[in-house]
N, CA and C atoms of all chains as a GROMACS GRO file, in nm:
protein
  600
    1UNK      N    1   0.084  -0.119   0.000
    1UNK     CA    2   0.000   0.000   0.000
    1UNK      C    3   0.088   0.125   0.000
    2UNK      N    4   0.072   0.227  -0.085
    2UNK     CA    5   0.124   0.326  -0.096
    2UNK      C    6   0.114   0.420   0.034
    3UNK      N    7   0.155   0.496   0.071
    3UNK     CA    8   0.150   0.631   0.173
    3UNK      C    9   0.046   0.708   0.172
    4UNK      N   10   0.005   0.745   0.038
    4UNK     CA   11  -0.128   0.828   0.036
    4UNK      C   12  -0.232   0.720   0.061
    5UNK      N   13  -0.252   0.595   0.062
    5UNK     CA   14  -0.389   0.509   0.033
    5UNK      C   15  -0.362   0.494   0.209
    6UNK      N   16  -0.256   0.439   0.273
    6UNK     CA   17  -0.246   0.441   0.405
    6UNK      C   18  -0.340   0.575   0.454
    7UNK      N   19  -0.288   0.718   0.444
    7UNK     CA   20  -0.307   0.796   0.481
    7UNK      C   21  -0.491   0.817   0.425
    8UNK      N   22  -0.511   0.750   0.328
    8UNK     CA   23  -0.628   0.788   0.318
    8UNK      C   24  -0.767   0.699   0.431
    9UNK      N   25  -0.721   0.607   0.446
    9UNK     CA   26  -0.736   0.468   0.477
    9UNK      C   27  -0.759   0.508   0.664
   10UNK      N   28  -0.636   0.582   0.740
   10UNK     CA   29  -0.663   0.628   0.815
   10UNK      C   30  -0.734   0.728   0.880
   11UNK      N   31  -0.732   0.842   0.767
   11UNK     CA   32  -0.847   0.932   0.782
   11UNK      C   33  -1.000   0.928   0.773
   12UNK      N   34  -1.032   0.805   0.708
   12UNK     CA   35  -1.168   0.807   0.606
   12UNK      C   36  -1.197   0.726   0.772
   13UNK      N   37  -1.118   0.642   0.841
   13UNK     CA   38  -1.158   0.568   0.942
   13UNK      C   39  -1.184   0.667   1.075
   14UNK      N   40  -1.076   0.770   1.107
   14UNK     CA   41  -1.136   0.866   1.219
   14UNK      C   42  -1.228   0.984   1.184
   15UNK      N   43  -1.187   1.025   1.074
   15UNK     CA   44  -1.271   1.173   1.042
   15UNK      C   45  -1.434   1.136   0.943
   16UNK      N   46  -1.501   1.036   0.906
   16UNK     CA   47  -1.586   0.961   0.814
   16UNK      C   48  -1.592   1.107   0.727
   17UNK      N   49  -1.488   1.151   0.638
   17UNK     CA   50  -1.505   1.302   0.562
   17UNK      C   51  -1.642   1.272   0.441
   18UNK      N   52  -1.693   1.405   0.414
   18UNK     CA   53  -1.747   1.370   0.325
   18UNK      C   54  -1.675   1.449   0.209
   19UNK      N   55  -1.554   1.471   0.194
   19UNK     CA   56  -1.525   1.490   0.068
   19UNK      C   57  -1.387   1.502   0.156
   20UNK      N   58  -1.283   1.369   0.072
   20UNK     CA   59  -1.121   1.383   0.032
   20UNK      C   60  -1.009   1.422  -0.072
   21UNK      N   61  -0.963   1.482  -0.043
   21UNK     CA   62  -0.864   1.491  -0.156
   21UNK      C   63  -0.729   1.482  -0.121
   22UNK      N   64  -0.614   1.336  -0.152
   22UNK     CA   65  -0.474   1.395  -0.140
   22UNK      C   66  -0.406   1.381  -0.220
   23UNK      N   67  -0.333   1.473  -0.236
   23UNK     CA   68  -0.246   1.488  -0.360
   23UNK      C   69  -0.101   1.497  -0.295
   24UNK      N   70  -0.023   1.383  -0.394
   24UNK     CA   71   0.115   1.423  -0.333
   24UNK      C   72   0.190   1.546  -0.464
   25UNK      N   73   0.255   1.635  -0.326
   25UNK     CA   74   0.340   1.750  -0.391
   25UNK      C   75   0.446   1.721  -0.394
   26UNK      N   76   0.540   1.590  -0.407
   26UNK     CA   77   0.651   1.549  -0.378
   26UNK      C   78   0.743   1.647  -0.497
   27UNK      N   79   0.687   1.633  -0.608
   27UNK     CA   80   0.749   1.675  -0.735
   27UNK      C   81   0.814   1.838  -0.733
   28UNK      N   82   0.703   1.894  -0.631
   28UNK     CA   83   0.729   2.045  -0.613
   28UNK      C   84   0.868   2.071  -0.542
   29UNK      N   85   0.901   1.981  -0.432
   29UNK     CA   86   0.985   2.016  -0.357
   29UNK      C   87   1.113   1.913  -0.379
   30UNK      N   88   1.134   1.859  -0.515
   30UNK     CA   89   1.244   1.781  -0.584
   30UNK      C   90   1.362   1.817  -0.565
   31UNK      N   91   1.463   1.743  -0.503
   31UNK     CA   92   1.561   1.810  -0.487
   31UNK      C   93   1.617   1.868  -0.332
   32UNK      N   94   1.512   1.936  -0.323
   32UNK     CA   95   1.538   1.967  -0.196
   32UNK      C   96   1.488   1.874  -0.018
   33UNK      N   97   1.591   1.935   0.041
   33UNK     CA   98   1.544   1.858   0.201
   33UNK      C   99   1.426   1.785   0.236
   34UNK      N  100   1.429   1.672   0.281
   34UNK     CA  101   1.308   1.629   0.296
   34UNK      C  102   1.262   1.555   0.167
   35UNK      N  103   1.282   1.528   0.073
   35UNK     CA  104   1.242   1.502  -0.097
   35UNK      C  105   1.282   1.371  -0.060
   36UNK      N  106   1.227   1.261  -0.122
   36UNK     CA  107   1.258   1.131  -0.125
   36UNK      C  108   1.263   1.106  -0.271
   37UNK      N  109   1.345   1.003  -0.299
   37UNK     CA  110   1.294   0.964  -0.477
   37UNK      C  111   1.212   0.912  -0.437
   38UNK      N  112   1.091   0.903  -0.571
   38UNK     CA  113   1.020   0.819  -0.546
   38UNK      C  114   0.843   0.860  -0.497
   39UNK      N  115   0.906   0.999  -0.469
   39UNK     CA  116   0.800   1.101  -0.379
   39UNK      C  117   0.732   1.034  -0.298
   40UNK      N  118   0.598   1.123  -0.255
   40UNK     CA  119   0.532   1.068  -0.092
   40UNK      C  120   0.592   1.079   0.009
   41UNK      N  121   0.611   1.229  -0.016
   41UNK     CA  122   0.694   1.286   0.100
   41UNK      C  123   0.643   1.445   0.183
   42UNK      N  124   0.613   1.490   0.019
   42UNK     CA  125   0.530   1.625   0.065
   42UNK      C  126   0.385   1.573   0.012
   43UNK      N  127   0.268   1.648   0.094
   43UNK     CA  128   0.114   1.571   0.088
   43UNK      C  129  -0.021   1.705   0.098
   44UNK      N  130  -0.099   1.730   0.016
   44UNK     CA  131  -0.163   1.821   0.033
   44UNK      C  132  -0.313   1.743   0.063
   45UNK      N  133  -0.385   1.757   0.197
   45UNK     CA  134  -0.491   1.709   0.217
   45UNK      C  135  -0.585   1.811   0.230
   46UNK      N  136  -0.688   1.800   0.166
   46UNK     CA  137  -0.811   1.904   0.178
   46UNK      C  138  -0.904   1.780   0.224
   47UNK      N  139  -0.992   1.824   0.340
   47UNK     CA  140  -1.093   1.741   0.367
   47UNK      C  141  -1.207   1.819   0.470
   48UNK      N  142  -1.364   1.758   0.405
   48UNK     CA  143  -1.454   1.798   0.494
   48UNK      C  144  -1.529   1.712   0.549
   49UNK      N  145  -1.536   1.789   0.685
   49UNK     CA  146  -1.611   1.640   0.759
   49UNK      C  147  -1.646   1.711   0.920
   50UNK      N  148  -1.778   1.673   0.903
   50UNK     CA  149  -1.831   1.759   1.039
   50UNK      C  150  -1.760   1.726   1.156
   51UNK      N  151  -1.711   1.673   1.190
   51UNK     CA  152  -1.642   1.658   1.325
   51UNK      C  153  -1.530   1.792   1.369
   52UNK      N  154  -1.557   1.822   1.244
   52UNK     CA  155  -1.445   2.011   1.255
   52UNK      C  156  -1.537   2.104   1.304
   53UNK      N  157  -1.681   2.076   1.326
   53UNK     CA  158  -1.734   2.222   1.335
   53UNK      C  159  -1.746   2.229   1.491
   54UNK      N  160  -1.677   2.401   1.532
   54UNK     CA  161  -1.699   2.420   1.620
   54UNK      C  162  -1.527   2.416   1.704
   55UNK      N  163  -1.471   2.316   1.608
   55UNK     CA  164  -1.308   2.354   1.680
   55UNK      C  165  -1.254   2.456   1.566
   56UNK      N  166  -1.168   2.504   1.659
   56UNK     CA  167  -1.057   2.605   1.578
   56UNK      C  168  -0.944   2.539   1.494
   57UNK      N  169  -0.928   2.616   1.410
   57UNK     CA  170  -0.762   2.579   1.279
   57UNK      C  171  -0.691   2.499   1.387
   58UNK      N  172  -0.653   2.569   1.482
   58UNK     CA  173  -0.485   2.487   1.521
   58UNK      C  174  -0.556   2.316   1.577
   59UNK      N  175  -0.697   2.352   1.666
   59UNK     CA  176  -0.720   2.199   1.701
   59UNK      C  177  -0.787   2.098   1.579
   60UNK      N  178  -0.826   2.160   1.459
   60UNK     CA  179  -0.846   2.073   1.319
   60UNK      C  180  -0.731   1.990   1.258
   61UNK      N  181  -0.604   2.093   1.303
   61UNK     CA  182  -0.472   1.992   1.220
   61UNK      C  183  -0.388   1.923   1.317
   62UNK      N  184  -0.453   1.966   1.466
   62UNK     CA  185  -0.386   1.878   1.589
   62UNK      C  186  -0.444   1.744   1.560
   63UNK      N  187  -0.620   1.709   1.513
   63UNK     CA  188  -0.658   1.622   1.555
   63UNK      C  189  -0.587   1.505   1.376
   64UNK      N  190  -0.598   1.582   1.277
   64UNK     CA  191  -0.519   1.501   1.173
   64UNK      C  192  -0.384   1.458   1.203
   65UNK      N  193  -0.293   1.590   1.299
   65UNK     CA  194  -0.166   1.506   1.308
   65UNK      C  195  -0.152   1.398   1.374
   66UNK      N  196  -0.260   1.375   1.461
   66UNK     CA  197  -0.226   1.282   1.577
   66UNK      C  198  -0.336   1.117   1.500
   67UNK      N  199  -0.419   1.146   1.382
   67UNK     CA  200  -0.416   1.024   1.315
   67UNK      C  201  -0.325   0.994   1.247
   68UNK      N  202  -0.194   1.074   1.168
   68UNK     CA  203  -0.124   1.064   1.136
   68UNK      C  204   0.000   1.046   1.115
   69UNK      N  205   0.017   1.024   1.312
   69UNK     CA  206   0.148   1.025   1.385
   69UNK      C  207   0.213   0.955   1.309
   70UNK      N  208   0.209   0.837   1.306
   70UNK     CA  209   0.306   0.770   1.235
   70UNK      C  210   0.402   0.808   1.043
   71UNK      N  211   0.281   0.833   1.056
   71UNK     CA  212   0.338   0.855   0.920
   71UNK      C  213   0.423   1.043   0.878
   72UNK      N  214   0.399   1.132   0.981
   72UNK     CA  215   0.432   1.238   1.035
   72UNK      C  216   0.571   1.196   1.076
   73UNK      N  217   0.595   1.104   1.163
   73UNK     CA  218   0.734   1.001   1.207
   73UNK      C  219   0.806   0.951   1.113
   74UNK      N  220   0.743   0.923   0.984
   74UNK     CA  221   0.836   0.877   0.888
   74UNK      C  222   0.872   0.923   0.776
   75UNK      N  223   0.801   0.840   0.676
   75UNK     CA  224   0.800   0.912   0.540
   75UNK      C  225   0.744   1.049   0.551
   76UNK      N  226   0.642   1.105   0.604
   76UNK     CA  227   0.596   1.211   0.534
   76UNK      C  228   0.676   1.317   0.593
   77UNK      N  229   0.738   1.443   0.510
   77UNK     CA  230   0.775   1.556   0.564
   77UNK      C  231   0.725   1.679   0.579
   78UNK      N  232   0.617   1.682   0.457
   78UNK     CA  233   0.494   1.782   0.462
   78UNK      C  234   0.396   1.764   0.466
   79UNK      N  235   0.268   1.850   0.538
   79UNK     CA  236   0.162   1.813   0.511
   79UNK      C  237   0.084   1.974   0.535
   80UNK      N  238   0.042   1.963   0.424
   80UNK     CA  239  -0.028   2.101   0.429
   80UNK      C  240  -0.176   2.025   0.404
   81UNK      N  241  -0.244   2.147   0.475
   81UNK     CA  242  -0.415   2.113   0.515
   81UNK      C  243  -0.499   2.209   0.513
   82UNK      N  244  -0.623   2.156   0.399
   82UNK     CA  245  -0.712   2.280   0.412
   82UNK      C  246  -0.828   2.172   0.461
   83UNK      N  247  -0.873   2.205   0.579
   83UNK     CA  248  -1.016   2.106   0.642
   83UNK      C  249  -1.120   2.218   0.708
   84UNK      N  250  -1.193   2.178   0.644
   84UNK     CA  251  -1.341   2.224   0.669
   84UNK      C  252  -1.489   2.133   0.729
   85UNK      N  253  -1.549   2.226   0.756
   85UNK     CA  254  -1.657   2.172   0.807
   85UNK      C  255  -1.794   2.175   0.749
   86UNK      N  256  -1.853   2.092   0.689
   86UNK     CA  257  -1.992   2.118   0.597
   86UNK      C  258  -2.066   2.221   0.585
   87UNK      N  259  -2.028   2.280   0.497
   87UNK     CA  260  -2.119   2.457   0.468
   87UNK      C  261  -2.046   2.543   0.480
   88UNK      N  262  -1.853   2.516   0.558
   88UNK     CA  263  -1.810   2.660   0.535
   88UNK      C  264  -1.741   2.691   0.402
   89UNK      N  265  -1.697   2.807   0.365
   89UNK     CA  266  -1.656   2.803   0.218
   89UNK      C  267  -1.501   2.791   0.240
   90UNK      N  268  -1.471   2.802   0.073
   90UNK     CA  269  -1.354   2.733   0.061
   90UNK      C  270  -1.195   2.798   0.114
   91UNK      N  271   0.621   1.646   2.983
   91UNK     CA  272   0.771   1.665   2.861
   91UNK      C  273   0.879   1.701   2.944
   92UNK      N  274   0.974   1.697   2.934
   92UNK     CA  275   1.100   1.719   3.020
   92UNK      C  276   1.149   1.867   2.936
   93UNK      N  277   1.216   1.970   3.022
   93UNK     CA  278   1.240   2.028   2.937
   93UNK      C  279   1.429   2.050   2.931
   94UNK      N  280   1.434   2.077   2.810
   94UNK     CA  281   1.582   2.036   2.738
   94UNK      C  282   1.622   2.243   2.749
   95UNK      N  283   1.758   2.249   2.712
   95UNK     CA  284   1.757   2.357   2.704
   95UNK      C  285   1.722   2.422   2.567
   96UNK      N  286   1.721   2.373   2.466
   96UNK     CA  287   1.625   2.411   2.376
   96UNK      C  288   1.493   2.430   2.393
   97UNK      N  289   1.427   2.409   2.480
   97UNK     CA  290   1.309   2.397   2.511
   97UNK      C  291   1.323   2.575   2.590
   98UNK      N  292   1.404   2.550   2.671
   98UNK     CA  293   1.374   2.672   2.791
   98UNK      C  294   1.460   2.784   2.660
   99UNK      N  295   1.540   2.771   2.570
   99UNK     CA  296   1.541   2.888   2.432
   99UNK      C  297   1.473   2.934   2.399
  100UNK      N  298   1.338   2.835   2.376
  100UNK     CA  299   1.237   2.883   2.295
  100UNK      C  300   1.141   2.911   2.393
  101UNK      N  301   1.143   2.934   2.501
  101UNK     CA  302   1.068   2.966   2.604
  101UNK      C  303   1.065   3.080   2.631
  102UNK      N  304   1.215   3.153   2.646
  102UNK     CA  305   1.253   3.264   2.651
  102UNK      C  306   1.252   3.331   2.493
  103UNK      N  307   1.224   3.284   2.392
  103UNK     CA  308   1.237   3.359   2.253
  103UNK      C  309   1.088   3.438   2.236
  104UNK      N  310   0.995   3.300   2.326
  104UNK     CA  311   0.863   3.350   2.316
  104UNK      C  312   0.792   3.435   2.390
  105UNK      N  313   0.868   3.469   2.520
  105UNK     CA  314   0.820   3.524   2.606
  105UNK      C  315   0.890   3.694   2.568
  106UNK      N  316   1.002   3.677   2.515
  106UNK     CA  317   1.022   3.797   2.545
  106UNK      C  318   1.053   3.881   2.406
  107UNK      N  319   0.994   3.847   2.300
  107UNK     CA  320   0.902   3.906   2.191
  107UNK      C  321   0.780   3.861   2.147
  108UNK      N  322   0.689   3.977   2.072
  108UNK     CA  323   0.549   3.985   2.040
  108UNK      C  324   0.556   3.872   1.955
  109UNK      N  325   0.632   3.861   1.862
  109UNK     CA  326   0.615   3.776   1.718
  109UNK      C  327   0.717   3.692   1.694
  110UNK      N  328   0.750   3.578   1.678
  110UNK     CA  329   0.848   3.499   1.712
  110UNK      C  330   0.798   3.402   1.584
  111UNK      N  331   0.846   3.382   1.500
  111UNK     CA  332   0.854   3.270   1.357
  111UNK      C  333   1.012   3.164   1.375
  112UNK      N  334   0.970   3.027   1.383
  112UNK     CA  335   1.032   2.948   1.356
  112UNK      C  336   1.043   2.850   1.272
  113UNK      N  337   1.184   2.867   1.188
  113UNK     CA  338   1.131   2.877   1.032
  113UNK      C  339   1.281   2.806   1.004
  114UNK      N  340   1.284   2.745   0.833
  114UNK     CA  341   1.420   2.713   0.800
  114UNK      C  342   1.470   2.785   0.736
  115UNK      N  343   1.617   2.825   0.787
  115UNK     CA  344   1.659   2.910   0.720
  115UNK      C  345   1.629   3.033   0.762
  116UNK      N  346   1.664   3.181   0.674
  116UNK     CA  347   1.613   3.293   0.758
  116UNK      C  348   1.494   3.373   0.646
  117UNK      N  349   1.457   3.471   0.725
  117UNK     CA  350   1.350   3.574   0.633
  117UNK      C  351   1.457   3.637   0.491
  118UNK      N  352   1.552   3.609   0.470
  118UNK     CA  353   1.639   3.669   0.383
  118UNK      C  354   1.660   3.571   0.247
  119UNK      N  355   1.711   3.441   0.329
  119UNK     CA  356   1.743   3.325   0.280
  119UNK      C  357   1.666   3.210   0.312
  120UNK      N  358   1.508   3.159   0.333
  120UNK     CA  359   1.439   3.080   0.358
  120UNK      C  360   1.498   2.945   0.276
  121UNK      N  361   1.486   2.855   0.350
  121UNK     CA  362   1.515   2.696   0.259
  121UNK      C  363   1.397   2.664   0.263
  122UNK      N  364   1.267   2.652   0.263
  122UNK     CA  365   1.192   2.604   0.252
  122UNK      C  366   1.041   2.646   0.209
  123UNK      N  367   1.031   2.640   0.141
  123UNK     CA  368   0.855   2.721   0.064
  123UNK      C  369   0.796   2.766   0.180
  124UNK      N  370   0.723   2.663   0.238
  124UNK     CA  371   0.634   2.704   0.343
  124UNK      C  372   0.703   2.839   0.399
  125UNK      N  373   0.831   2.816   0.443
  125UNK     CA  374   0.862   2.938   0.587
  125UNK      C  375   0.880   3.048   0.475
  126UNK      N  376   0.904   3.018   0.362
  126UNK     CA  377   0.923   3.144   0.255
  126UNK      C  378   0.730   3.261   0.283
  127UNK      N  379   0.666   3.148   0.283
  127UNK     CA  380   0.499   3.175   0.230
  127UNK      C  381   0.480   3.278   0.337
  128UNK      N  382   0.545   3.217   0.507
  128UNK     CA  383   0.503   3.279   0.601
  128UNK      C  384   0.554   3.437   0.627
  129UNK      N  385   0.678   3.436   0.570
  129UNK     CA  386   0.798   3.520   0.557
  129UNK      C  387   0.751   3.690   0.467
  130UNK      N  388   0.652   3.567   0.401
  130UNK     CA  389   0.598   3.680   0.282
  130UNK      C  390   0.467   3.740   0.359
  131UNK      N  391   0.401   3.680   0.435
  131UNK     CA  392   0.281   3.759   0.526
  131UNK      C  393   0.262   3.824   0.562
  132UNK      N  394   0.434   3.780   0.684
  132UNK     CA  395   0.432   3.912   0.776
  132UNK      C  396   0.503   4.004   0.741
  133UNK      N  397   0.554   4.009   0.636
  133UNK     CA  398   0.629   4.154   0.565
  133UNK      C  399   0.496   4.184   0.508
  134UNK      N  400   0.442   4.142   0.462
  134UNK     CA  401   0.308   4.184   0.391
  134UNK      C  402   0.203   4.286   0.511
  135UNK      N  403   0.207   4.207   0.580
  135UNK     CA  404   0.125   4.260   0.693
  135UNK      C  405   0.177   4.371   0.812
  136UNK      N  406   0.368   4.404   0.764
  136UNK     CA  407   0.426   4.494   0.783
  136UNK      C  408   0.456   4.470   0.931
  137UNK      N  409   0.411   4.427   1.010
  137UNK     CA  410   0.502   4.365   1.170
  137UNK      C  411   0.620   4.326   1.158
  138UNK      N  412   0.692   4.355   1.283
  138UNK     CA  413   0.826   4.334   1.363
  138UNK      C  414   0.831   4.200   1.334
  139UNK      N  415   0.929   4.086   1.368
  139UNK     CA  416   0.892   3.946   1.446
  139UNK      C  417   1.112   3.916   1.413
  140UNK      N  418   1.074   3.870   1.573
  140UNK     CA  419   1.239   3.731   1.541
  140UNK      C  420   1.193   3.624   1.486
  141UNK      N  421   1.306   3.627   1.424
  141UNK     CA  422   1.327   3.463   1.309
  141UNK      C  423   1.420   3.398   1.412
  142UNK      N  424   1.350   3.304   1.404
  142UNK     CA  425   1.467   3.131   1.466
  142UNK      C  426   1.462   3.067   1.351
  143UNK      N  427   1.622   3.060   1.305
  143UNK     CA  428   1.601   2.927   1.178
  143UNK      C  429   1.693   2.791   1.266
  144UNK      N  430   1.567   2.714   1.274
  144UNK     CA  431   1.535   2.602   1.328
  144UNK      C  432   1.652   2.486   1.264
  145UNK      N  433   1.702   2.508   1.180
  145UNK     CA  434   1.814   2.449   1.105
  145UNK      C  435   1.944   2.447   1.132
  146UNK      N  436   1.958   2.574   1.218
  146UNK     CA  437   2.081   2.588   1.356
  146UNK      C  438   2.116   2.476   1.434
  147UNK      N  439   1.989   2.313   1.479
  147UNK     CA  440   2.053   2.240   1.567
  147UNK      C  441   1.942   2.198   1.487
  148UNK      N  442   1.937   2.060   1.541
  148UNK     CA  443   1.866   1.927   1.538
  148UNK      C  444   1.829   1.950   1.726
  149UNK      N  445   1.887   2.002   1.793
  149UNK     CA  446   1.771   1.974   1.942
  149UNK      C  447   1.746   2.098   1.866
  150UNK      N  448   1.738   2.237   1.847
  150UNK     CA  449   1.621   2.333   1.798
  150UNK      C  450   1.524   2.276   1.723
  151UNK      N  451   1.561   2.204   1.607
  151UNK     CA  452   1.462   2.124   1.523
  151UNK      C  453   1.342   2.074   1.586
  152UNK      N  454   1.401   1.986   1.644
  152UNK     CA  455   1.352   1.896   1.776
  152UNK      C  456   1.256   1.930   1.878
  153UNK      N  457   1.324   2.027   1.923
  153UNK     CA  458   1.251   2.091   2.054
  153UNK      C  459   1.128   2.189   2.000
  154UNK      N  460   1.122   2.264   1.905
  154UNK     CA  461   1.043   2.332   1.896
  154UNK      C  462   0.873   2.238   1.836
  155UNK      N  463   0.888   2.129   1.783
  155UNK     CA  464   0.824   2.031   1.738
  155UNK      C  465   0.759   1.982   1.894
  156UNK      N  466   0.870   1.926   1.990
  156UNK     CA  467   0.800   1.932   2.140
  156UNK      C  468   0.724   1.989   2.164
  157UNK      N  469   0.784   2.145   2.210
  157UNK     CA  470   0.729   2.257   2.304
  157UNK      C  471   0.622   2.295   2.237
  158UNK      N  472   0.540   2.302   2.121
  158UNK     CA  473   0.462   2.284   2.075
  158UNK      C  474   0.323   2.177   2.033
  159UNK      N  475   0.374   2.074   2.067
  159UNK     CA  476   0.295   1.955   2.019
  159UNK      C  477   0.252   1.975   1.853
  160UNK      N  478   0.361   2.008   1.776
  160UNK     CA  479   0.323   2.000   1.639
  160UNK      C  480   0.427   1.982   1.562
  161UNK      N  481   0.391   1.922   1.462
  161UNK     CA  482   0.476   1.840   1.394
  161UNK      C  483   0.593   1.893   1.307
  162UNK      N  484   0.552   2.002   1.234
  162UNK     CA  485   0.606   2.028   1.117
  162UNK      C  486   0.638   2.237   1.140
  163UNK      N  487   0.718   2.247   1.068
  163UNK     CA  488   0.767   2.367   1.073
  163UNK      C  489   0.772   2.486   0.927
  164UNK      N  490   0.686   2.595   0.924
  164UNK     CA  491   0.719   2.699   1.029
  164UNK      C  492   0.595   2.678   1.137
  165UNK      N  493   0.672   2.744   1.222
  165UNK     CA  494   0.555   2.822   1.350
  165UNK      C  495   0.514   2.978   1.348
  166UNK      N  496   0.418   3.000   1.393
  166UNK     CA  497   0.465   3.117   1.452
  166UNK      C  498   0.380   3.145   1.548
  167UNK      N  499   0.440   3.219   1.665
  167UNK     CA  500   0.364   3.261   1.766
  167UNK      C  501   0.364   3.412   1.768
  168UNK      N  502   0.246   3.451   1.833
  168UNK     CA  503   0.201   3.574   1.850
  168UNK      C  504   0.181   3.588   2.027
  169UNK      N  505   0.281   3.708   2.073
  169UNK     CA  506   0.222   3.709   2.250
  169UNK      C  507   0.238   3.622   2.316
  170UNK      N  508   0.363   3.485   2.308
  170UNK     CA  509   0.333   3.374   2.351
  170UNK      C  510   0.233   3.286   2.343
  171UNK      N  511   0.175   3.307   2.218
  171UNK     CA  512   0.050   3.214   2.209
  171UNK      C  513   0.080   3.100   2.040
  172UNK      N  514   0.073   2.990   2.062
  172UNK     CA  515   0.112   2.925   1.910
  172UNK      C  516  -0.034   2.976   1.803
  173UNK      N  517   0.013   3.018   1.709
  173UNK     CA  518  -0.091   3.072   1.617
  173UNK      C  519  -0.105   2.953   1.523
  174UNK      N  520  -0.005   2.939   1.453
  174UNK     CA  521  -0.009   2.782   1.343
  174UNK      C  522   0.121   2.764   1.282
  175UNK      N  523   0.087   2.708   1.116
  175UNK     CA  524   0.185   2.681   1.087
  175UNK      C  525   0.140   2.759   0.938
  176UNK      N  526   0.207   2.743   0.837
  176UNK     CA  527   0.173   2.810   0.703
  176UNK      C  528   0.040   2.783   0.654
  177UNK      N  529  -0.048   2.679   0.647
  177UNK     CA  530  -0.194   2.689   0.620
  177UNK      C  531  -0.279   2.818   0.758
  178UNK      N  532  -0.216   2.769   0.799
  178UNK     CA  533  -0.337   2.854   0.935
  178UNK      C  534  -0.297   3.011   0.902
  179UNK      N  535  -0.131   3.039   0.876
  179UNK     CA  536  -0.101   3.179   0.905
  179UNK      C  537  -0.139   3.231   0.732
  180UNK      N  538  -0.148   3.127   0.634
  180UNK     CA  539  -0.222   3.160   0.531
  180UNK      C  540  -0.371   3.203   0.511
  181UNK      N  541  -0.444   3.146   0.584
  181UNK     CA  542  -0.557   3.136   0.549
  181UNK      C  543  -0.633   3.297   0.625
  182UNK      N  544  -0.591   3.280   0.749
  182UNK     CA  545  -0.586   3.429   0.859
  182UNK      C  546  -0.526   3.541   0.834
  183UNK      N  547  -0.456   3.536   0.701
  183UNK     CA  548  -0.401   3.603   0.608
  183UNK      C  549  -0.533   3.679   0.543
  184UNK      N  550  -0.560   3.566   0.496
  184UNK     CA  551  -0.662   3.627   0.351
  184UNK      C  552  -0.767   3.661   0.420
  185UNK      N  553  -0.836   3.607   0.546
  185UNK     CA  554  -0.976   3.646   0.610
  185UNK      C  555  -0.962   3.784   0.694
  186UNK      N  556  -0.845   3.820   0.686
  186UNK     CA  557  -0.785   3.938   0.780
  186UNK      C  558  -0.776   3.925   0.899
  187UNK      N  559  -0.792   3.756   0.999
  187UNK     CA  560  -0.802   3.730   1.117
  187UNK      C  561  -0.662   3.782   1.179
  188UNK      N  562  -0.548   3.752   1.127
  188UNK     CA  563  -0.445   3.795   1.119
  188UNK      C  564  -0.412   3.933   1.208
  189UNK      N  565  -0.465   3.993   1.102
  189UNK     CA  566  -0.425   4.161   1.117
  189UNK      C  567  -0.493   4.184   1.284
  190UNK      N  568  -0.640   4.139   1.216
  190UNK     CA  569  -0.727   4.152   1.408
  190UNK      C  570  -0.648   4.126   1.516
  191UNK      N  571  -0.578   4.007   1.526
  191UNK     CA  572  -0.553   3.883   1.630
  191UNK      C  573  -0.427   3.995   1.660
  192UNK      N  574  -0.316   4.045   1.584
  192UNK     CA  575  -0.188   4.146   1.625
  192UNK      C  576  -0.272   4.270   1.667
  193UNK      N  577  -0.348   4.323   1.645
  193UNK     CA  578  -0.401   4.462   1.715
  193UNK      C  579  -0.457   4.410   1.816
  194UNK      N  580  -0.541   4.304   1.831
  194UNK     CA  581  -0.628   4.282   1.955
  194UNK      C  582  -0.503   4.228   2.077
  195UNK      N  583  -0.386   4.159   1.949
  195UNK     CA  584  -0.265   4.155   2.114
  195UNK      C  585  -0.202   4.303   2.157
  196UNK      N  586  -0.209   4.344   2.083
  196UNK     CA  587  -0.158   4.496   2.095
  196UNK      C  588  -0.040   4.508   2.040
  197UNK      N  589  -0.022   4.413   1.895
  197UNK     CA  590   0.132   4.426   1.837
  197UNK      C  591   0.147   4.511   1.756
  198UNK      N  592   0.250   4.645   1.796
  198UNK     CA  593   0.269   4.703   1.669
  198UNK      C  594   0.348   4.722   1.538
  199UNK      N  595   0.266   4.753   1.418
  199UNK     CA  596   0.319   4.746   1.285
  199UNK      C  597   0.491   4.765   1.330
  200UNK      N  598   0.592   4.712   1.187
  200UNK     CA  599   0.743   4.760   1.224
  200UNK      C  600   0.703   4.901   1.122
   0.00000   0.00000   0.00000
């Protein structure tokens, strides 16, 4: 299993989102620190899923990092996040 | 958490300025997009702030990832308070939460 299907695999199981998207940015940051060949290293997750409404930004990407510990621990070096909550805009 | 003396660095970096970004590399010479993005905000948004480039040590690396409970880098804090990381200081960017959150601490423009 790839890194993103892991990562998807884990999220879809704590957050039940109703809309995922991850895209790896590995390609963007080629070359530089953190870059793996091979990419799946840098990760852009946009996801909505009511369990966000009502917490703030910093506790929305506390509660993804901490499904994501592991993989935060390893392979992944970036993870940028846009998460929302059903009905707010983009 | 135990604290390391990197820990009590960044203790004292935060306490005793308004705006404190910890970032790779510096606001001049950024190594890394993200801390570049953030770099570009707060010049944008025309505030003071110390740069820590976190790339100085592996316990700075380290520790600031601790003393935080977050993973990935840049930071930045405002008033001793952790604000985010480049999505958050992006997004509070564009909604103008930003600008509010430094006047309502009472930080002023450089």
């Amino acid at each position: 299993m790839t890194v993103a299907q892991t990562m998807r695999r884990k999220l879809e199981a704590e957050f039940a989102p109703l809309e995922l998207t991850i895209t790896d940015e590995s390609h963007r940051h080629a070359g530089h620190a953190g870059a793996r060949a091979g990419g799946e290293s840098h990760f852009h997750v946009a996801m909505v899923a009511p369990v966000f409404a009502g917490l703030g930004r910093v506790e929305r990407q506390r509660r993804v990092h901490a499904a994501l510990a592991e993989e935060l621990a390893g392979p992944v070096h970036a993870l940028a996040l846009a998460l929302r909550a059903p009905g707010e805009g983009q | 958490m135990t604290q390391t003396p990197a820990h009590e660095r960044i203790a004292k970096d935060v306490a005793e300025n308004d705006v404190v970004l910890f970032m790779k590399g510096t606001p001049a010479a950024p190594q890394c997009g993200f801390s570049a993005t953030v770099v570009q905000v707060l010049n944008h948004v025309g505030v003071g702030y110390k740069s820590v480039n976190v790339l100085e040590s592996v316990e700075l690396r380290q520790g600031i990832k601790e003393f935080s409970s977050w993973p990935t880098i840049p930071q930045l804090y405002v008033k001793g308070e952790f604000i985010g990381g480049c999505d958050i200081v992006r997004e509070m960017f564009q909604t103008g939460e930003l600008a509010t959150v430094l006047k309502d601490k009472g930080v002023k423009s450089a």
